[in-house]
C-alpha beads as a LAMMPS data file, in Angstrom:
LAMMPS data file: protein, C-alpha beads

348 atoms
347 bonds

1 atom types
1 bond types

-500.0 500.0 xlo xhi
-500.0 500.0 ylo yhi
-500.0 500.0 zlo zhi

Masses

1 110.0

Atoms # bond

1 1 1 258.462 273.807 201.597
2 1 1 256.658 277.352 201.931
3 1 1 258.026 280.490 200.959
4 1 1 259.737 280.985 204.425
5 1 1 261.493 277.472 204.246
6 1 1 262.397 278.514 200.995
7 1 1 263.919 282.078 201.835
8 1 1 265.391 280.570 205.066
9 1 1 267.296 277.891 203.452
10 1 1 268.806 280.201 200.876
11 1 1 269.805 282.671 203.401
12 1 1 271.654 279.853 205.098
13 1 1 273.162 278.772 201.820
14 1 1 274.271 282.688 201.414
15 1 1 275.820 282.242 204.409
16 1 1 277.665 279.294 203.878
17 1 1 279.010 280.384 200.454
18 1 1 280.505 284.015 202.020
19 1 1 282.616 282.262 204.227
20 1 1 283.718 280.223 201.606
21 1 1 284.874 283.354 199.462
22 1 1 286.625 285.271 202.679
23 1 1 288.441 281.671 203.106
24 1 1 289.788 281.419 199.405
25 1 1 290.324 285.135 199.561
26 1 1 293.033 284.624 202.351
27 1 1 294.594 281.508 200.794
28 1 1 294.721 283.400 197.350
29 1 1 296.756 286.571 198.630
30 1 1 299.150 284.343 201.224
31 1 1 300.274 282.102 197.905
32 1 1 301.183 285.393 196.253
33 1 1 305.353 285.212 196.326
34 1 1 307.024 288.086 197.639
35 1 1 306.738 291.147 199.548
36 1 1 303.898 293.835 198.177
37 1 1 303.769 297.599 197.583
38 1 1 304.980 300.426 199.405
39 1 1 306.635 298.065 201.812
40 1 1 308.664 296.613 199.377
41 1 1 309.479 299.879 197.540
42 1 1 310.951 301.368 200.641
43 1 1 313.041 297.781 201.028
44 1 1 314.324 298.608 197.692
45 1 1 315.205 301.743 197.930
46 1 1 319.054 302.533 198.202
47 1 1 318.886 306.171 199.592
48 1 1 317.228 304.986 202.886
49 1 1 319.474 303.864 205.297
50 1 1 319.017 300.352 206.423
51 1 1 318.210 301.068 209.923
52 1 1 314.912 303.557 208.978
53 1 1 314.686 301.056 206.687
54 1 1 313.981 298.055 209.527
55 1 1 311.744 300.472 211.606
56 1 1 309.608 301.592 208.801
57 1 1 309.166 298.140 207.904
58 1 1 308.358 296.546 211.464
59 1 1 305.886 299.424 211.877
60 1 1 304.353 298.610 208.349
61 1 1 303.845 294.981 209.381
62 1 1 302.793 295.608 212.648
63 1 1 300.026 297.915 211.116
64 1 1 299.019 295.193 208.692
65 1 1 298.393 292.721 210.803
66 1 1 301.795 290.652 210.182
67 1 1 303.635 291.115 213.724
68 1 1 302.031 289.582 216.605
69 1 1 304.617 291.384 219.613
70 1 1 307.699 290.851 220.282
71 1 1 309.848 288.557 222.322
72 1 1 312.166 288.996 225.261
73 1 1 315.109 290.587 223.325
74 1 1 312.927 293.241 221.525
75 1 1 313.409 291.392 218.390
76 1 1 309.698 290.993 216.605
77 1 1 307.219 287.995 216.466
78 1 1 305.917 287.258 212.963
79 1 1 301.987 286.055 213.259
80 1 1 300.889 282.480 212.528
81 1 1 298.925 281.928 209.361
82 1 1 296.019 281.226 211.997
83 1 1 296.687 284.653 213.922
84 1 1 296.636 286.506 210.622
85 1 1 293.486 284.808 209.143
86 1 1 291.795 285.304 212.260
87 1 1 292.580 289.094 211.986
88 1 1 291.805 289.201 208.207
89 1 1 288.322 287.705 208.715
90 1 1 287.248 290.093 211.747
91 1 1 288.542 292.773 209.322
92 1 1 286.425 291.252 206.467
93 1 1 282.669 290.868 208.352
94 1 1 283.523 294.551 209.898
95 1 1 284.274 295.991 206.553
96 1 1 287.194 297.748 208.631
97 1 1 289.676 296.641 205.540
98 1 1 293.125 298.600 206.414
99 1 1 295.048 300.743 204.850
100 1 1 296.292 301.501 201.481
101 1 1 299.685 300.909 200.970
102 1 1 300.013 303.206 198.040
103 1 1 298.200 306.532 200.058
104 1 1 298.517 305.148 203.524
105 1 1 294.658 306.034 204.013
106 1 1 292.178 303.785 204.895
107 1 1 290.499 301.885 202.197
108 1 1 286.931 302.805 202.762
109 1 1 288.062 306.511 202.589
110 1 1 289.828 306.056 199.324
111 1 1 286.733 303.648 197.919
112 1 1 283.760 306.017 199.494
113 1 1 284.593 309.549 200.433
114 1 1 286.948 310.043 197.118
115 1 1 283.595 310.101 194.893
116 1 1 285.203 306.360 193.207
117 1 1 282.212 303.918 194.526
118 1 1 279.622 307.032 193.490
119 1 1 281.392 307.990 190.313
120 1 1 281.247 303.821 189.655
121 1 1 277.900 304.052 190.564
122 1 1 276.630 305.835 188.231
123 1 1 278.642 304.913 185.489
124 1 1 277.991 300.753 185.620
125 1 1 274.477 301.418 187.129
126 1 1 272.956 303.954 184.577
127 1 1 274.798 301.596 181.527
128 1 1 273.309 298.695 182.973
129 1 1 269.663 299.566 183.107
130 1 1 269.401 301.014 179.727
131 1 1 271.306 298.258 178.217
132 1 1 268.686 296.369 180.305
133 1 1 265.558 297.909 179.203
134 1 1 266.800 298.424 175.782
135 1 1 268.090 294.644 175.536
136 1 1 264.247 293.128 176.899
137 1 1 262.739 296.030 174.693
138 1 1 264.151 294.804 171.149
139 1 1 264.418 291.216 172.201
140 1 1 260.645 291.010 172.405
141 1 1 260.211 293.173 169.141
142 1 1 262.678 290.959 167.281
143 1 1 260.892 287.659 168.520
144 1 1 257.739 288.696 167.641
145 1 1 258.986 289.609 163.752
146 1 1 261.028 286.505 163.709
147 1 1 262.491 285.742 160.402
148 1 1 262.383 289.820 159.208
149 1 1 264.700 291.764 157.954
150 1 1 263.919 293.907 161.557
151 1 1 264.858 290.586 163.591
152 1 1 268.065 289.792 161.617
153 1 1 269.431 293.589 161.290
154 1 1 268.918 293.371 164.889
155 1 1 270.483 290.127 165.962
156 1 1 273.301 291.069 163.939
157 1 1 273.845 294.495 165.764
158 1 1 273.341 293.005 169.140
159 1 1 276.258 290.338 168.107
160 1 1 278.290 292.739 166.592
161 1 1 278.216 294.847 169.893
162 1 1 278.543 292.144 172.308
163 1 1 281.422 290.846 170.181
164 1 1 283.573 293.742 170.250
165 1 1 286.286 294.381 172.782
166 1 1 284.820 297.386 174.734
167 1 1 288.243 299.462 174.541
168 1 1 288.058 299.552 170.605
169 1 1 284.407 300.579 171.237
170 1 1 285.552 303.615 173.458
171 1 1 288.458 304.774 170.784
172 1 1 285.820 304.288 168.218
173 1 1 283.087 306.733 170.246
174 1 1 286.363 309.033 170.829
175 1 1 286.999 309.299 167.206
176 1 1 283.338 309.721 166.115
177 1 1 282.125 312.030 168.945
178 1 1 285.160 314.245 169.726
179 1 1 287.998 314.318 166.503
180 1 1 284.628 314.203 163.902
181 1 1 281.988 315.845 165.721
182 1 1 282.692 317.997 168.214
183 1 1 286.472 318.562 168.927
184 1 1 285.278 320.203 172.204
185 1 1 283.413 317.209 173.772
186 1 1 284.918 315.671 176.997
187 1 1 286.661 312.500 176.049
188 1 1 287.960 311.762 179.652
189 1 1 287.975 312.240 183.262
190 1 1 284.629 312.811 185.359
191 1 1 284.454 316.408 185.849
192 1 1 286.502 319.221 183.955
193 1 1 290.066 319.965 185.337
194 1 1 288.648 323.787 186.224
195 1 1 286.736 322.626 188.644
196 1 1 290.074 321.233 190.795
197 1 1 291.173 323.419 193.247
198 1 1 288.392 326.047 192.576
199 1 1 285.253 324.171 193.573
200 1 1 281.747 323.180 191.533
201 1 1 279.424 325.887 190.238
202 1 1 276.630 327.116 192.286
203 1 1 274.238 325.964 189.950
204 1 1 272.954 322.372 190.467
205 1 1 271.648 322.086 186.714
206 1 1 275.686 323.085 185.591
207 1 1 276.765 320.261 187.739
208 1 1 274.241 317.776 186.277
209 1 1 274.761 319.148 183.083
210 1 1 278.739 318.975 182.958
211 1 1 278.157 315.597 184.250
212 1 1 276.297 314.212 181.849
213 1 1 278.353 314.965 179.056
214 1 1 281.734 313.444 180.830
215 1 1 279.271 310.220 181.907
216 1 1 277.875 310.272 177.797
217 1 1 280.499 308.636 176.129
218 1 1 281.325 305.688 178.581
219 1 1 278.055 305.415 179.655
220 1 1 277.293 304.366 175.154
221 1 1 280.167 302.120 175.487
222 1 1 278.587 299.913 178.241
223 1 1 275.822 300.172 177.149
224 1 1 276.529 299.098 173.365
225 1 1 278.540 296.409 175.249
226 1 1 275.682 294.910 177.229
227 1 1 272.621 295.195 175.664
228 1 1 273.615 292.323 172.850
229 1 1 273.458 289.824 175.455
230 1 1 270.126 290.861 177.450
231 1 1 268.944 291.249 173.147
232 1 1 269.840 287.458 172.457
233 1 1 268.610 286.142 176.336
234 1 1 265.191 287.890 175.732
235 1 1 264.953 286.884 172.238
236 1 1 265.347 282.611 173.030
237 1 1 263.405 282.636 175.700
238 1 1 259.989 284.753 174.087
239 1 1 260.345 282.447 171.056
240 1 1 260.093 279.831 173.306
241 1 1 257.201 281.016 175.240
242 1 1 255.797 282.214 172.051
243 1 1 255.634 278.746 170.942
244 1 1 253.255 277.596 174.129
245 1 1 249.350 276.648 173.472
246 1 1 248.667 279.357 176.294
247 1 1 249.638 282.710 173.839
248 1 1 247.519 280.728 171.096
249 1 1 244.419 281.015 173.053
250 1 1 245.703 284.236 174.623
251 1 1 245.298 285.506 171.091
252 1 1 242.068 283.494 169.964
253 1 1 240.400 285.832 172.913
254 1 1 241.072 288.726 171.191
255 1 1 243.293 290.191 173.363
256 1 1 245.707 292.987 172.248
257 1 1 249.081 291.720 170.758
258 1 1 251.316 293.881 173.111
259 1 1 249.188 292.542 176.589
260 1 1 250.025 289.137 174.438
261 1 1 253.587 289.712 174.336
262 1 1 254.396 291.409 177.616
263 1 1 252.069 290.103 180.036
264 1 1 251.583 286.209 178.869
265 1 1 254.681 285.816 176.938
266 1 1 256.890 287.770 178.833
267 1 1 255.833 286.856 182.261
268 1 1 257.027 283.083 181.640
269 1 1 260.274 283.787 179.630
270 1 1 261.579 286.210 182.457
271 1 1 263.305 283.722 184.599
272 1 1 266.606 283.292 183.045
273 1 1 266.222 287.550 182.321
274 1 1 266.006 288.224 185.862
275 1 1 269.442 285.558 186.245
276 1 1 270.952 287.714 183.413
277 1 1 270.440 291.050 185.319
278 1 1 271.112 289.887 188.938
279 1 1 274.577 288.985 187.604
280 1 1 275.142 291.811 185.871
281 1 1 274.160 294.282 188.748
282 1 1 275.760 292.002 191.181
283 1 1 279.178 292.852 189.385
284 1 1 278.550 296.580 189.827
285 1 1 280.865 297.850 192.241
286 1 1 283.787 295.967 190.176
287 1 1 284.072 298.804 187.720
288 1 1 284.101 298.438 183.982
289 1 1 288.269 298.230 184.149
290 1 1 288.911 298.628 180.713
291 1 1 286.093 301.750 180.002
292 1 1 286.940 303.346 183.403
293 1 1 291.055 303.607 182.335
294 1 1 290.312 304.259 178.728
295 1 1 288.178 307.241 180.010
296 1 1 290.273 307.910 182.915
297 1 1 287.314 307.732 184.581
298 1 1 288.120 308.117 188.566
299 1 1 285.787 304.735 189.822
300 1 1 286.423 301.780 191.772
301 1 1 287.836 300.194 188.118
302 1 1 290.232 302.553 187.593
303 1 1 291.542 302.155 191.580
304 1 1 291.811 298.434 191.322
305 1 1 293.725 298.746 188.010
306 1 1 296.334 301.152 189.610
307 1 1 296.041 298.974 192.904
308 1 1 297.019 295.130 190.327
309 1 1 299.645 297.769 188.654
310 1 1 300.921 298.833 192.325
311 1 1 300.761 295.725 193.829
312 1 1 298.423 297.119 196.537
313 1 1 297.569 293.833 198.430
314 1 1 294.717 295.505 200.919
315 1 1 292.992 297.133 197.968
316 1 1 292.621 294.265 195.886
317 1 1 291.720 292.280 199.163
318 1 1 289.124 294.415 199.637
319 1 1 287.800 294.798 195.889
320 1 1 287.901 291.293 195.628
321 1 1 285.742 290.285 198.544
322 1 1 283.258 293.236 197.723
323 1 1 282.889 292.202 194.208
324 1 1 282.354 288.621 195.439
325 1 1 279.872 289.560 198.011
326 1 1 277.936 291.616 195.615
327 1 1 277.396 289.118 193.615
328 1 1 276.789 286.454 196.135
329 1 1 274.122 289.041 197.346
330 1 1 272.650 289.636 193.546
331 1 1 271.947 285.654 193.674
332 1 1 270.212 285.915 196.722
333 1 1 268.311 288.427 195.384
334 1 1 267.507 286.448 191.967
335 1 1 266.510 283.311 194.003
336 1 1 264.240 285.286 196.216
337 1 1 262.386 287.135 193.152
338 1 1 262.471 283.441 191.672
339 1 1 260.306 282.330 194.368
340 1 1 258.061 285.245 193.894
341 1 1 257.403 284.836 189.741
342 1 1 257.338 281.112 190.236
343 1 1 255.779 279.788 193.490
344 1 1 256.582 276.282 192.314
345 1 1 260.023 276.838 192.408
346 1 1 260.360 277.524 196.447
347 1 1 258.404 273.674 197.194
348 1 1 261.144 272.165 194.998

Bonds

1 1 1 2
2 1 2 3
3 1 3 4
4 1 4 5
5 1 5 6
6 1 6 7
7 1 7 8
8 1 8 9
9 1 9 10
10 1 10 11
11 1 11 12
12 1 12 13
13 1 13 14
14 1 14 15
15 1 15 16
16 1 16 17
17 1 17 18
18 1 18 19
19 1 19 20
20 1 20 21
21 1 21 22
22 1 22 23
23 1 23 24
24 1 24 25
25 1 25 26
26 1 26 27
27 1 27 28
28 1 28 29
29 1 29 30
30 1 30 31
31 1 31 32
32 1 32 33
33 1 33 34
34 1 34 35
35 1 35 36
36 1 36 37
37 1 37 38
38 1 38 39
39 1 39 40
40 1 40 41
41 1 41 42
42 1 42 43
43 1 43 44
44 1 44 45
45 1 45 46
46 1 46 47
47 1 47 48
48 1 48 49
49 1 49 50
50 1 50 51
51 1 51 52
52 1 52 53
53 1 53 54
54 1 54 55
55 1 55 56
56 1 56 57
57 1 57 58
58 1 58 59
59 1 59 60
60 1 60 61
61 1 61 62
62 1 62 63
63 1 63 64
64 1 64 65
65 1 65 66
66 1 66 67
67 1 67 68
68 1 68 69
69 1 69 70
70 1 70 71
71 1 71 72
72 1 72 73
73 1 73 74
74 1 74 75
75 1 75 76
76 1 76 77
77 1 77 78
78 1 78 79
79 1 79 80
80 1 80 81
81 1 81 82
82 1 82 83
83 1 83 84
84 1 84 85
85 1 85 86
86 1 86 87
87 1 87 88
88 1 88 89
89 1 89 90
90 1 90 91
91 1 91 92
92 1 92 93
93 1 93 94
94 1 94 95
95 1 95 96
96 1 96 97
97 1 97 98
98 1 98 99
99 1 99 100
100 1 100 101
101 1 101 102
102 1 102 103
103 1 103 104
104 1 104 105
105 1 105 106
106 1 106 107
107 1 107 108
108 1 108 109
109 1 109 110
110 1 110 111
111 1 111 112
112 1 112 113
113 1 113 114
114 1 114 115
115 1 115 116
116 1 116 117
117 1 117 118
118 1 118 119
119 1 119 120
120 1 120 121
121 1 121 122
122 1 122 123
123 1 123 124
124 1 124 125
125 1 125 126
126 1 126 127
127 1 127 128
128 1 128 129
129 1 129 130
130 1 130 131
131 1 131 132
132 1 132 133
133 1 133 134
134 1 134 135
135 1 135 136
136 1 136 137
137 1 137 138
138 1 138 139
139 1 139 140
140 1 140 141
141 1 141 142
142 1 142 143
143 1 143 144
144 1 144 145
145 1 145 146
146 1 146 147
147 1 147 148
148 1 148 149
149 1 149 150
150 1 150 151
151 1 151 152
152 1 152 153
153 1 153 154
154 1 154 155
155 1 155 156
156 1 156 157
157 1 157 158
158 1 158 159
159 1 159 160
160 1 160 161
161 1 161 162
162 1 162 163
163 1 163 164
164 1 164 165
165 1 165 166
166 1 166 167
167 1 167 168
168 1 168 169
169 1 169 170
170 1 170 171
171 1 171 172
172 1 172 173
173 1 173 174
174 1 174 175
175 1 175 176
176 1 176 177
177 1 177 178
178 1 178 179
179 1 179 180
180 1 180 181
181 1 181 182
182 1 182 183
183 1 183 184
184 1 184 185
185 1 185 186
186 1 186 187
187 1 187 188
188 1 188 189
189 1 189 190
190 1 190 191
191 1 191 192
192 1 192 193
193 1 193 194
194 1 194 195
195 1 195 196
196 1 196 197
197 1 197 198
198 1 198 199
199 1 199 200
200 1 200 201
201 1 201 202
202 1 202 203
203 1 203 204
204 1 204 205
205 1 205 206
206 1 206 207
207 1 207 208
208 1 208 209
209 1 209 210
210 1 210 211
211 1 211 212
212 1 212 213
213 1 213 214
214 1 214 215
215 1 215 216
216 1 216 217
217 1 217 218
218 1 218 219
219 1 219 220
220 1 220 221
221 1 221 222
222 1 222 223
223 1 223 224
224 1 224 225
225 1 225 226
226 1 226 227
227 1 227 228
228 1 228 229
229 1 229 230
230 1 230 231
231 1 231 232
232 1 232 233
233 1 233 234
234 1 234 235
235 1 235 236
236 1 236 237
237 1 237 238
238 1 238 239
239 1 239 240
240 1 240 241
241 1 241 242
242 1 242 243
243 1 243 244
244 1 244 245
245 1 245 246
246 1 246 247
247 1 247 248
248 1 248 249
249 1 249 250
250 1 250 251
251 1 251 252
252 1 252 253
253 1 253 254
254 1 254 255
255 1 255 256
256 1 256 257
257 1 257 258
258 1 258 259
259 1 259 260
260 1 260 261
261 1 261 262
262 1 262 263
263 1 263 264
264 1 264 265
265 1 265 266
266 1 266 267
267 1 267 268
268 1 268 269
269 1 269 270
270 1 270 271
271 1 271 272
272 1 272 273
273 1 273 274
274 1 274 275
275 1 275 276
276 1 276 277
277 1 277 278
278 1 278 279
279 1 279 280
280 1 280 281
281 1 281 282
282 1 282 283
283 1 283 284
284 1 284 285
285 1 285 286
286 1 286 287
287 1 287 288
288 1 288 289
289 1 289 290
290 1 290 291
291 1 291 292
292 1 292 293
293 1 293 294
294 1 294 295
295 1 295 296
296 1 296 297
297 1 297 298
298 1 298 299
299 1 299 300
300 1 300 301
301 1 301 302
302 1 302 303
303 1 303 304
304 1 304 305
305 1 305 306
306 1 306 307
307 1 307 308
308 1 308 309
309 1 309 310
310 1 310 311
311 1 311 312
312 1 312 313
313 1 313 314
314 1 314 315
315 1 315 316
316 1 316 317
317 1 317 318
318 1 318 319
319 1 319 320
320 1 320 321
321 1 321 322
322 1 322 323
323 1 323 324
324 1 324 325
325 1 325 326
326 1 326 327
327 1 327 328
328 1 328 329
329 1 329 330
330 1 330 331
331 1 331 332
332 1 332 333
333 1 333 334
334 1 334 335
335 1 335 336
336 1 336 337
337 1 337 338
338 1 338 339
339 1 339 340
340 1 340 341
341 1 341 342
342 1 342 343
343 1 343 344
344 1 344 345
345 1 345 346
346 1 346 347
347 1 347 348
């Protein structure tokens, strides 16, 4: 099989497997018992009298895709699982998800033209690649000084880190950086509460500034987080590789340690690395939940907690599939590069 086979048959796989996800999607969210969110509220609610009460809610599941029309007495027609699932998965492939039922606005206004999928953005995706580089940085150092007091102070850290529950490492940067340090430095939100109301400065270096500090302390706890795991990934696999006959004559040549290390060594033991951080970037629009509400930091995390807390059925819908299709899309991507280091892999 040539490399086209190869890409063509994992595309098709790809394909095969998204359906499969927008199918258990739908079954998920129809077992959930009862009615959901604002719909429910209103149902609930004992100052609205019971005949707004029966409009607002045939309107509400009319708009959602639950009513199907209405039958010769005016009295309304309920959809059939197949008429809903049939709407759900146009809605799915067309990324034209609804409406929320806590603001009533669509959801790719709330997820994109709120700031949430940029401010998550840059959060996960600046924490991921420096736990990244730093994680394949000292994994190679600490393989290559195997059995020092360098590789065990650092295989300690890195399991320390990657240990830890990544709330008590945000109270613990809170309590370091702002009550020891610097009583003045941001401990949550994205951008300072001036700014509501009022507008940004002029100056784009303020703006970058101002935003750096609010992304610094999240942005450590990530990365702290993560870079334990790419540390222990990188270190296996170079001792492995570091064992082969091929960095033994690599070295008998004379050739400099570090061309050693990162271009023989490295080159082979970068396969289950390039897994590691395809998964990891494939979970990116998910949010870090737990940093993103300790922070009250205003991403796609923070929305899907107060969506689970809400019971907003369309949101998590939504989240859900994107966070599945990202990282159906991030294997993809990982088999394709696979091909490319390896071109024995795609005639397998």
């Amino acid at each position: 099989m040539g490399l086209r086979g190869y890409i063509a048959k994992r595309t098709i796989n790809t394909l095969i497997l998204i359906l499969f996800v927008i199918t258990l999607n739908f079954v998920i969210f129809e077992l959930l018992p009862g009615t959901q969110g604002s719909i429910a509220g209103l149902a609930e609610n004992p100052k609205i009298p019971p005949e707004r009460k029966a409009a607002y809610i045939n309107s509400e599941l009319t708009r959602y895709g639950l009513l199907c029309g209405k039958d010769g007495s005016g009295n309304p027609i309920p959809c059939s699982i197949w008429e809903r699932f049939g709407k759900y998965f146009w809605a799915m492939i067309t990324f034209n998800f609804g409406n929320s039922f806590q603001t009533g606005d669509p959801i790719t206004q709330d997820m994109i033209q709120t700031g949430r999928l940029t401010n998550t953005l840059l959060l996960i995706g600046v924490s991921s690649v420096i736990a990244l580089a730093l994680g394949i940085f000292l994994g190679v150092i600490s393989a290559k000084k195997r059995g020092s007091v360098l590789d065990s102070s650092l295989v300690t850290t890195s399991l320390v880190t990657f240990s830890l529950p990544t709330f008590w490492i945000a109270m613990v940067l809170v309590l370091v950086f702002v009550f020891w340090l610097n009583p003045a430095w941001p401990a949550s939100g994205v951008t300072p509460n001036s700014w509501i109301g009022v507008g940004t400065p002029s100056s784009i270096w303020v703006v970058i500034a101002v935003r750096l500090q609010y992304l610094f302390l999240p942005a450590l706890t990530l990365t702290l987080y993560q870079y334990g795991g790419h540390l222990l990934l990188t270190r296996a696999t170079m001792l492995e590789s570091l064992s082969e006959d091929y960095i033994t004559t690599a070295r008998a040549k004379g050739l400099p340690e570090r061309t050693v290390l990162f271009k023989h060594a490295f080159k082979n033991a970068s396969l289950p690395i390039v897994t590691s951080a395809a998964l990891n970037f494939g979970f990116i629009l998910s949010g870090a939940i737990i940093t993103e509400t300790v922070f009250n930091w205003d991403g796609l995390g923070n929305w899907l907690y107060n969506a689970i807390n809400w019971k907003d059925t369309p949101v998590m819908q939504a989240m859900f599939f994107v966070i599945a299709l990202c990282v159906i899309i991030a294997n993809f991507g990982a088999d394709i590069m696979y091909g490319l280091l390896d071109p024995r892999i795609k005639y397998e």
